[in-house]
DOVOKE-855684 format. One record per residue (C-alpha): residue number from 1; residue in one letter; x, y, z. Coordinates in Angstrom, 2 decimals. Example, Ala and Ser with C-alpha at 12.3 -4.5 7.8 and 13.67 -1.06 7.14 Angstrom:
BEGIN
+-----+-----+---------+---------+---------+
:   n : res :      c1 :      c2 :      c3 :
+-----+-----+---------+---------+---------+
:   1 :   a :   12.30 :   -4.50 :    7.80 :
:   2 :   s :   13.67 :   -1.06 :    7.14 :
+-----+-----+---------+---------+---------+
***
This chain:
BEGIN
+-----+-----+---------+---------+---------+
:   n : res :      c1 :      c2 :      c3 :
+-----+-----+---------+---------+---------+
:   1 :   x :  149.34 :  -13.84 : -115.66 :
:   2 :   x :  145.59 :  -14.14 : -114.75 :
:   3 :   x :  146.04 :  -18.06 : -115.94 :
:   4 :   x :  148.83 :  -18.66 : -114.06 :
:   5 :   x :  148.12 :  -17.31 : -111.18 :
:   6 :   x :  145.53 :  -19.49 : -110.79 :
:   7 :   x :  147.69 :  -22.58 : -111.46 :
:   8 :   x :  149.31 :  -21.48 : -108.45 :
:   9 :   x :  146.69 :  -20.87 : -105.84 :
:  10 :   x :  144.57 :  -23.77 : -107.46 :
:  11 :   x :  147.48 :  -26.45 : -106.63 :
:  12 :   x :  148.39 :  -25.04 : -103.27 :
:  13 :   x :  145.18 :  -26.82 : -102.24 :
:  14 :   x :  147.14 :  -30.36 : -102.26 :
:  15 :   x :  150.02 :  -28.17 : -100.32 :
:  16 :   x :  147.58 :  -27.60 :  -97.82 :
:  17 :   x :  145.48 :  -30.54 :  -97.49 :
:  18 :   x :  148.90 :  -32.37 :  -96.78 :
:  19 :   x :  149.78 :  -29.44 :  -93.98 :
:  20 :   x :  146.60 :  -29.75 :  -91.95 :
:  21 :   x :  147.32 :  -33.48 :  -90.86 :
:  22 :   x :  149.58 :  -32.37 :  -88.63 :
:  23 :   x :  149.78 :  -28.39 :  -87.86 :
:  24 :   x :  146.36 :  -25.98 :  -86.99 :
:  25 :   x :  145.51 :  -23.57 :  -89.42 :
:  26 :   x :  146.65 :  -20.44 :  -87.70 :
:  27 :   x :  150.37 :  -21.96 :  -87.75 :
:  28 :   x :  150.19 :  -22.93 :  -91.12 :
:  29 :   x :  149.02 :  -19.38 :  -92.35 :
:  30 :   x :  151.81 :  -17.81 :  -90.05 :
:  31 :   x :  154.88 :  -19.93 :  -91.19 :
:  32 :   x :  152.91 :  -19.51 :  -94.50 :
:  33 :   x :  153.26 :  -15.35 :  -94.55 :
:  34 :   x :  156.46 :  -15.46 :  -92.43 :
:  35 :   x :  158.57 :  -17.72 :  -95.13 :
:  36 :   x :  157.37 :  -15.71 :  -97.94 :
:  37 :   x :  158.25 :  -12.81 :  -96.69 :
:  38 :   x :  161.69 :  -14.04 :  -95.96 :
:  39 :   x :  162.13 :  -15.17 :  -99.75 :
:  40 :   x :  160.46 :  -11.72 : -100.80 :
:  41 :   x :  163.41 :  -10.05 :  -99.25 :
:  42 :   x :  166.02 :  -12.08 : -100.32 :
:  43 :   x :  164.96 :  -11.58 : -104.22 :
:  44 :   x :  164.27 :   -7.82 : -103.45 :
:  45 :   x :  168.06 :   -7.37 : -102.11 :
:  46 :   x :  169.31 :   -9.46 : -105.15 :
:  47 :   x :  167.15 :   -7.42 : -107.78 :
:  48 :   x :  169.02 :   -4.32 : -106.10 :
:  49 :   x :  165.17 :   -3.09 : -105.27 :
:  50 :   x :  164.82 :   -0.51 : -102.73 :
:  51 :   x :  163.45 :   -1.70 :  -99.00 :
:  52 :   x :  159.58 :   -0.26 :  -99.15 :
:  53 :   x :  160.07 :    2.32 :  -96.40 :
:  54 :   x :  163.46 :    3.75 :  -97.39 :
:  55 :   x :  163.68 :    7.17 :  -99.08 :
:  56 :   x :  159.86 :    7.51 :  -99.12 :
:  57 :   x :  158.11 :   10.70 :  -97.22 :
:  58 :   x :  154.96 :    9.14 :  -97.21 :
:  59 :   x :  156.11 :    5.86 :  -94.77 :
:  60 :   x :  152.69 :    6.12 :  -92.52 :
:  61 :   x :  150.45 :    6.03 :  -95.87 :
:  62 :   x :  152.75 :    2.48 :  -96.83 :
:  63 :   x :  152.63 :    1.26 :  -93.98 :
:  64 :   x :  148.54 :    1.49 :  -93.49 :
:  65 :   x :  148.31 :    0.19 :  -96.98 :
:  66 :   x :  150.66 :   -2.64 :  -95.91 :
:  67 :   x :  148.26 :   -3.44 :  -92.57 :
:  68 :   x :  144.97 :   -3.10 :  -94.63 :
:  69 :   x :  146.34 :   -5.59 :  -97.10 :
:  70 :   x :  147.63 :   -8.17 :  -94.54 :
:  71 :   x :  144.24 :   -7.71 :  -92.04 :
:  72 :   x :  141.78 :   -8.07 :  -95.53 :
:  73 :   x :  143.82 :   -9.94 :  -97.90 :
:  74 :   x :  145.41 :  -13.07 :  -95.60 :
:  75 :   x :  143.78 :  -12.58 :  -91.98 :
:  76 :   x :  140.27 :  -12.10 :  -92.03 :
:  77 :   x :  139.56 :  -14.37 :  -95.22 :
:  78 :   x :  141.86 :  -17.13 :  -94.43 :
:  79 :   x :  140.55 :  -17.30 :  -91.23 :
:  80 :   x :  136.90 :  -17.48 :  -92.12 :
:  81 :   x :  137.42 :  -20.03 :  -94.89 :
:  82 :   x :  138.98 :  -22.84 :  -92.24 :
:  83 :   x :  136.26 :  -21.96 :  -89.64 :
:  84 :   x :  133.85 :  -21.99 :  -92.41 :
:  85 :   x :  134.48 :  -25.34 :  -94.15 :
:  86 :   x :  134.27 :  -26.93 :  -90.48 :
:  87 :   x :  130.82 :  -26.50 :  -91.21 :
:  88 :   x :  130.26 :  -26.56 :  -94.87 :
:  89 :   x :  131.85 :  -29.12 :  -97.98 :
:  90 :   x :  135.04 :  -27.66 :  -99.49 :
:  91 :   x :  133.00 :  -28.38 : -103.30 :
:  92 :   x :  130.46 :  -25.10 : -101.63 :
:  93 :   x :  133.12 :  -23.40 : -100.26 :
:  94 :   x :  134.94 :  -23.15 : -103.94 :
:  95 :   x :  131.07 :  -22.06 : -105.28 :
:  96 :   x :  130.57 :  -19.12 : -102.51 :
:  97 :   x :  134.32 :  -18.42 : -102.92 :
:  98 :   x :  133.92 :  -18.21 : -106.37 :
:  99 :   x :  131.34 :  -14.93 : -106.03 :
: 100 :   x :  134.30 :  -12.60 : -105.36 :
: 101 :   x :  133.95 :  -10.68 : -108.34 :
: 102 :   x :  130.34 :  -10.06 : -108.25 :
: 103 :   x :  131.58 :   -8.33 : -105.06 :
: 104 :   x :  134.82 :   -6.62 : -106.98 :
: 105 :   x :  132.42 :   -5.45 : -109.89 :
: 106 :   x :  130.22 :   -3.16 : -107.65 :
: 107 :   x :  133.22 :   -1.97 : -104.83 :
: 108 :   x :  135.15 :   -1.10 : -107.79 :
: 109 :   x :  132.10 :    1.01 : -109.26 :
: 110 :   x :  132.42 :    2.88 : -106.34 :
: 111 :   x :  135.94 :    2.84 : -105.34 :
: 112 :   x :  137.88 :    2.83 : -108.30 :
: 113 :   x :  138.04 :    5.05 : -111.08 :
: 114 :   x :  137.81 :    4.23 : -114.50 :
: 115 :   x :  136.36 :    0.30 : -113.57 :
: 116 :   x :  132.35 :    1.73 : -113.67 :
: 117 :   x :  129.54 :   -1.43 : -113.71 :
: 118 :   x :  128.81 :   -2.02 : -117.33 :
: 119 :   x :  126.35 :   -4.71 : -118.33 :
: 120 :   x :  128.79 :   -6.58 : -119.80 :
: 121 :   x :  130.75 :   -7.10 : -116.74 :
: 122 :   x :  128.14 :   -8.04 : -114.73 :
: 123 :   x :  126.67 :  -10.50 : -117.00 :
: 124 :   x :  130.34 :  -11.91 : -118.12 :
: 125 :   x :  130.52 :  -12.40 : -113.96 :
: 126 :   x :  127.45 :  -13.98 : -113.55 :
: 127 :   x :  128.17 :  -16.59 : -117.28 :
: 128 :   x :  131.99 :  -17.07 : -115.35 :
: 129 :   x :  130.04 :  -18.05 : -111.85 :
: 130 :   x :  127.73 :  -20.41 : -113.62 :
: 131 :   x :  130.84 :  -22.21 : -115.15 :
: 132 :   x :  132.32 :  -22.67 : -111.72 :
: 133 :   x :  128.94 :  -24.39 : -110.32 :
: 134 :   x :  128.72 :  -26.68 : -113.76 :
: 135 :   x :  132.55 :  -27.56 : -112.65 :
: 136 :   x :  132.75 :  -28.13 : -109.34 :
: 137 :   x :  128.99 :  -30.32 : -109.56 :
: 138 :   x :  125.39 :  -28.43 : -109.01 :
: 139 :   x :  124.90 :  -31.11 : -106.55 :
: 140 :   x :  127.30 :  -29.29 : -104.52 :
: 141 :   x :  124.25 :  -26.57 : -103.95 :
: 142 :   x :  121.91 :  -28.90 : -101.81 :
: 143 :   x :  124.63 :  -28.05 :  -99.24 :
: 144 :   x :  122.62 :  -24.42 :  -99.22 :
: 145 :   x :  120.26 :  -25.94 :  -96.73 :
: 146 :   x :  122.16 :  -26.43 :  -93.92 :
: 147 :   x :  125.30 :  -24.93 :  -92.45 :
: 148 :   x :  124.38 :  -21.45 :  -93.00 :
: 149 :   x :  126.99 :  -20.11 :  -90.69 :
: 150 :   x :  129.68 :  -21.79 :  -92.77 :
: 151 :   x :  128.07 :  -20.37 :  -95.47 :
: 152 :   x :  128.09 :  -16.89 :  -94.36 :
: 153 :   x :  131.82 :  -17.17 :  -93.03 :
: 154 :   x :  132.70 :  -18.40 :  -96.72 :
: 155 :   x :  131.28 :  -15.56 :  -98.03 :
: 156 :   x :  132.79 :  -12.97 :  -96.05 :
: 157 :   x :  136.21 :  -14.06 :  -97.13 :
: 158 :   x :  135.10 :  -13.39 : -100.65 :
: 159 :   x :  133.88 :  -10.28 :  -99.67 :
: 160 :   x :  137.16 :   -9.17 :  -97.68 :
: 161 :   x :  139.35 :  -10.51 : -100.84 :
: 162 :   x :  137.27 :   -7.77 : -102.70 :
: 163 :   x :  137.86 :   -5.62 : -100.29 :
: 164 :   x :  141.81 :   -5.93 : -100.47 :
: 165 :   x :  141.72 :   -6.02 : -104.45 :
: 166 :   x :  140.27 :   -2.48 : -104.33 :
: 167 :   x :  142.50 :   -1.76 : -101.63 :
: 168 :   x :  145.91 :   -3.17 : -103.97 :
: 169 :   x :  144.57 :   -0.74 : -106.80 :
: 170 :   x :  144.02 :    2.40 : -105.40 :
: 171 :   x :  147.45 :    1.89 : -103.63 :
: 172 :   x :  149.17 :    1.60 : -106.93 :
: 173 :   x :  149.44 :    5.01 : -107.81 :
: 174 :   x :  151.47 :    5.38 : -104.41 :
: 175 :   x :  154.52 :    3.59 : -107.10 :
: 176 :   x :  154.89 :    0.40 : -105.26 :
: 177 :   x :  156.43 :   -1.62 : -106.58 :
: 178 :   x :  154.70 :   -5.57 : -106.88 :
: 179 :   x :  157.54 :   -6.71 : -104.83 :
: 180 :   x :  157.53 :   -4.34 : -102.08 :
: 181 :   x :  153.71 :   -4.85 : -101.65 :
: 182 :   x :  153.89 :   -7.84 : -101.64 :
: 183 :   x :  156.76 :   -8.01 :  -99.21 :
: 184 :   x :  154.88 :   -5.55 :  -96.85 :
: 185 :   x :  151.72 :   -7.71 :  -96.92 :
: 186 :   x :  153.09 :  -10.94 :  -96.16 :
: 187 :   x :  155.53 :   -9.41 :  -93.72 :
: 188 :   x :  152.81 :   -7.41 :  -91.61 :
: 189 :   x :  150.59 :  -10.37 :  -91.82 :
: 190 :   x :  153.24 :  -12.58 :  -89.95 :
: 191 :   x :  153.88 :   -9.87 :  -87.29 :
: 192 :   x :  150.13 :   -9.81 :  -86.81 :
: 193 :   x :  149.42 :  -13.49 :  -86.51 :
: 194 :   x :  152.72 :  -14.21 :  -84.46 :
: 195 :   x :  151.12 :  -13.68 :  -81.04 :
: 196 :   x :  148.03 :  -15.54 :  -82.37 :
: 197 :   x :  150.29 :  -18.65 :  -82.93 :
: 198 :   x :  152.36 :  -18.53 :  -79.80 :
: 199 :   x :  149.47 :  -17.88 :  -77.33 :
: 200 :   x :  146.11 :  -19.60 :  -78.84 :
: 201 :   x :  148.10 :  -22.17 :  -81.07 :
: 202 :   x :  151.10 :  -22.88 :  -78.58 :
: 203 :   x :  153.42 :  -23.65 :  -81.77 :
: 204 :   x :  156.46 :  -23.77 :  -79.61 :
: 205 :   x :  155.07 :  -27.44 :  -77.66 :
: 206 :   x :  154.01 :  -28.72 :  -81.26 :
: 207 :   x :  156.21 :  -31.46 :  -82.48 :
: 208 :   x :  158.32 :  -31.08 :  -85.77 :
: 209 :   x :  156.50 :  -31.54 :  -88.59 :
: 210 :   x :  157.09 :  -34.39 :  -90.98 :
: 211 :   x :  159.74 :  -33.63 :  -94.15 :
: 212 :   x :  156.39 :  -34.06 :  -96.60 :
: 213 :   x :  154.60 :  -31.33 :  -94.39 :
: 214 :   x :  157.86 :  -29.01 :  -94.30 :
: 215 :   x :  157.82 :  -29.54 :  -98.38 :
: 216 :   x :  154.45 :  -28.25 :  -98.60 :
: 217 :   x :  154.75 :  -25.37 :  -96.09 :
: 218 :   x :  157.79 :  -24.64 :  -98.72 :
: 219 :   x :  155.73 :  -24.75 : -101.27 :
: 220 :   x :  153.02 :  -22.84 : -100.23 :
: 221 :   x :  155.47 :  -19.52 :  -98.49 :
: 222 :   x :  157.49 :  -20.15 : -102.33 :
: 223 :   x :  155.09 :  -20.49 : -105.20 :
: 224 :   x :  151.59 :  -19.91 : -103.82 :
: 225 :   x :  152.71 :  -16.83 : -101.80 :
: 226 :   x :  155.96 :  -15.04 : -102.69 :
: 227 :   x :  155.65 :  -15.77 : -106.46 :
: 228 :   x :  151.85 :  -15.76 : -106.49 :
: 229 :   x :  152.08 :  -12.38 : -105.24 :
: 230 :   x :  153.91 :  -10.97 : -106.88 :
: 231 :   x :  151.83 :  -11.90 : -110.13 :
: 232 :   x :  149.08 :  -10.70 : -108.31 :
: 233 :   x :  149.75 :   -7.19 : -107.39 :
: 234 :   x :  151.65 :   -6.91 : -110.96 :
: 235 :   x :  148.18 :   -8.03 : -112.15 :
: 236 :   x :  145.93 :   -5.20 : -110.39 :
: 237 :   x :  148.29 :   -2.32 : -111.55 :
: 238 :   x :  147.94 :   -3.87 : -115.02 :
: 239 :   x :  144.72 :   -4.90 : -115.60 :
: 240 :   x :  142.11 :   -3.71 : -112.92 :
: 241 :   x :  140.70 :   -4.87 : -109.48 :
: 242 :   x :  138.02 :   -6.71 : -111.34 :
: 243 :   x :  139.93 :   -8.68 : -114.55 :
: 244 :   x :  142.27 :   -9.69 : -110.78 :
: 245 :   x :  139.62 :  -10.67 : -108.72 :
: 246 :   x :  138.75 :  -13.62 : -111.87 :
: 247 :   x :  141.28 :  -16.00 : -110.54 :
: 248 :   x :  138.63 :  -17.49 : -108.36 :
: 249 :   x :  136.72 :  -18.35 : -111.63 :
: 250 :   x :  139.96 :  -20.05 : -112.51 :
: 251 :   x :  141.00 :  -22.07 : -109.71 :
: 252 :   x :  138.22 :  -24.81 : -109.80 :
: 253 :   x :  139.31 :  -24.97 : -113.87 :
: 254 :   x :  142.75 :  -25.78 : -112.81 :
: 255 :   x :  141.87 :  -27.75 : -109.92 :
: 256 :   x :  139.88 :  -30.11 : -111.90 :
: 257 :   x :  142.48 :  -30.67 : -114.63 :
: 258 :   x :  144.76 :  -31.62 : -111.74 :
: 259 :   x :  142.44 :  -33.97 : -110.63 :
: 260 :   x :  141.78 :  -35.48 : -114.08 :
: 261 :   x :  145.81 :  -35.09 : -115.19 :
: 262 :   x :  146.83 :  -36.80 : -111.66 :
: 263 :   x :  144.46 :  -38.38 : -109.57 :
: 264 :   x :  142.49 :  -40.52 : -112.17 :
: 265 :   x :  139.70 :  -38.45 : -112.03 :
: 266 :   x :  137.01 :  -38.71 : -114.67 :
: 267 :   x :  136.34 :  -35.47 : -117.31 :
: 268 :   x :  132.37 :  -34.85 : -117.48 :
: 269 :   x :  130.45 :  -33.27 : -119.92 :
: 270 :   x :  129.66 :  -30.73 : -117.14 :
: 271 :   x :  133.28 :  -29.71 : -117.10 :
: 272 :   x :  133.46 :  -29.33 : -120.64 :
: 273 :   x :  129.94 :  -26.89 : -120.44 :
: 274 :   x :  131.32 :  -25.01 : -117.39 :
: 275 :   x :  134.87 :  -24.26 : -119.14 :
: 276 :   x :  133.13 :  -22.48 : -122.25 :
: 277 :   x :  130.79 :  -20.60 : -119.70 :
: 278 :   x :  133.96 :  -19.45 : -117.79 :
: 279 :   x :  135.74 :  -18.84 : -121.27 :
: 280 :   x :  133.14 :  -16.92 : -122.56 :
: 281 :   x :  132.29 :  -14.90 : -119.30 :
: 282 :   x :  136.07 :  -13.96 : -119.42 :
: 283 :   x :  135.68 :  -13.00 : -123.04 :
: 284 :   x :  132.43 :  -10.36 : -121.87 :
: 285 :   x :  134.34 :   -8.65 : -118.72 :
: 286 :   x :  137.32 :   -8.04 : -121.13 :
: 287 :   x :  134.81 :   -6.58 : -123.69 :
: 288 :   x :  136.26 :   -8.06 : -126.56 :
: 289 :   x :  132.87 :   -9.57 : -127.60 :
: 290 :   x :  131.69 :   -6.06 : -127.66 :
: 291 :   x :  133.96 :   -4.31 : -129.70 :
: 292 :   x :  133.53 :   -4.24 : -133.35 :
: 293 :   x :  136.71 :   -4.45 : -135.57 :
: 294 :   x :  137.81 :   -1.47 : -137.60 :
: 295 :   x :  136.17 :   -0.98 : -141.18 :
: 296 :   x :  139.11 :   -1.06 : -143.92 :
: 297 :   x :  139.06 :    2.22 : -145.92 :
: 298 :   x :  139.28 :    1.57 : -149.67 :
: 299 :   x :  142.22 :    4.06 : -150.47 :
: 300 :   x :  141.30 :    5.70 : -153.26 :
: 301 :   x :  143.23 :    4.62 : -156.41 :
: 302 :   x :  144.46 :    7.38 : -158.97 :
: 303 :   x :  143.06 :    6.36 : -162.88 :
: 304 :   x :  145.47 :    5.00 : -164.89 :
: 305 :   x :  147.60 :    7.68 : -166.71 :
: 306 :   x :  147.31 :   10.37 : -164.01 :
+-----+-----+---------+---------+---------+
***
């Protein structure tokens, strides 16, 4: 799930490079939420799955999760990362974005049970982040002396996506179901950005887009929201707010296999050196590398005769 998740948010960076041509970002996010919402509902009324609210006693404790997921999880840290790469390169932005689960690792120390620091997490974090800097290019660091703004903008959205991970996981045991969470999120984030997109963006005097933009505004609301999300919150029930929060490890992976499958791109021997650090960081958080198989028991044999 964890790998293709990634696939999913790593390619909706071509969806979106190919929206901002001719719509702002605000608009894109909003038709973005508001479509996928739309196509969460219409496979949660085929699956025969309940509406979120209905039959539940505890509607005002949904509903907050729903507004705490849309404000941390799409809001805040989508807005930050278009303001901030106004300022910084998008090869920096993937590095600071990429330090969301250093940030994961400690809230969930605090704020979820069960997911406590261990060295090995924090060390298979910090082997993962190096892979992402040996992928994306090291010269992509020099950027660290200027734009610091940006900077600090790209690193609050990794910061609020931590936030909303933590958030997703303690809301689990409330028994929402993946779709309806993700439903509620995408839903409440539309409602929210709505008056944000009629009043600052004017979206009504903006011409129709293009049938290649509309495609990728499809594609992101389809696969990189409705689908992704529902792998996503599936994912934090099942294996943790941290072992989520790795996709942003993953994304530069898939991003540059994209680049090499499609766009001619050339494989380094960087790549190769920042896929095993990734692979192996992965390896430590799961703690497979610590855990030593299971001595077989000679069963004892009776002597012959007996």
């Amino acid at each position: 799930m964890l790998g293709f998740l990634a696939v999913l948010w790593g390619a909706s960076f071509f969806a979106i490079e190919i929206a901002v041509t001719e719509l702002p970002p605000v608009t894109i996010v909003n038709i973005r939420v508001g479509l996928a919402a739309l196509v969460l509902y219409g496979y949660l009324r085929v699956a025969g799955i309940a509406p979120p609210f209905k039959g539940r006693s505890d509607k005002a404790l949904v509903l907050l999760a729903f507004v705490l997921m849309a404000i941390f999880n799409n809001i805040i840290p989508a807005t930050l990362i278009v303001w901030g790469q106004t300022h910084i390169t998008s090869s920096l932005a993937s590095i600071l974005n990429a330090t969301m689960p250093l940030f994961t690792v400690f809230m969930a120390h605090f704020f979820v049970s069960g997911e406590r620091l261990s060295l090995n997490r924090l060390a298979g974090v910090l082997v993962g982040f190096s892979g992402v800097v040996f992928i994306v290019g090291p010269y992509a660091l020099e950027g660290m002396l200027s734009g610091v703004a940006g900077q600090v903008a790209i690193l609050g959205a990794a910061f609020s996506y931590s936030i909303a991970v933590v958030i997703g996981r303690r809301f689990v045991r409330l028994g929402i179901k993946p779709v309806q969470m993700a439903l509620g999120q995408a839903g409440t984030a539309a409602i929210i950005l709505l008056p944000v997109t009629l009043i600052y963006d004017k979206a009504y005097l903006l011409p129709v887009p293009s049938w290649h933009v509309i495609a990728a505004l499809v594609s992101l609301a389809t696969l990189s929201t409705a689908f992704a999300y529902l792998l996503y919150f599936r994912l934090i029930a099942e294996a943790g707010a941290t072992n989520a929060s790795l996709v942003t490890l993953l994304i530069p992976v898939v991003a540059t296999s994209l680049g090499v499958s499609f766009l001619g791109e050339v494989f380094e021997p960087a790549h190769g050196i920042g896929l095993l650090l990734i692979a192996f960081g992965l390896m430590l958080i799961d703690g497979r590398l610590g855990k030593r198989r299971p001595r077989l028991r000679a069963e004892a044999v009776p002597p012959e005769g007996r």
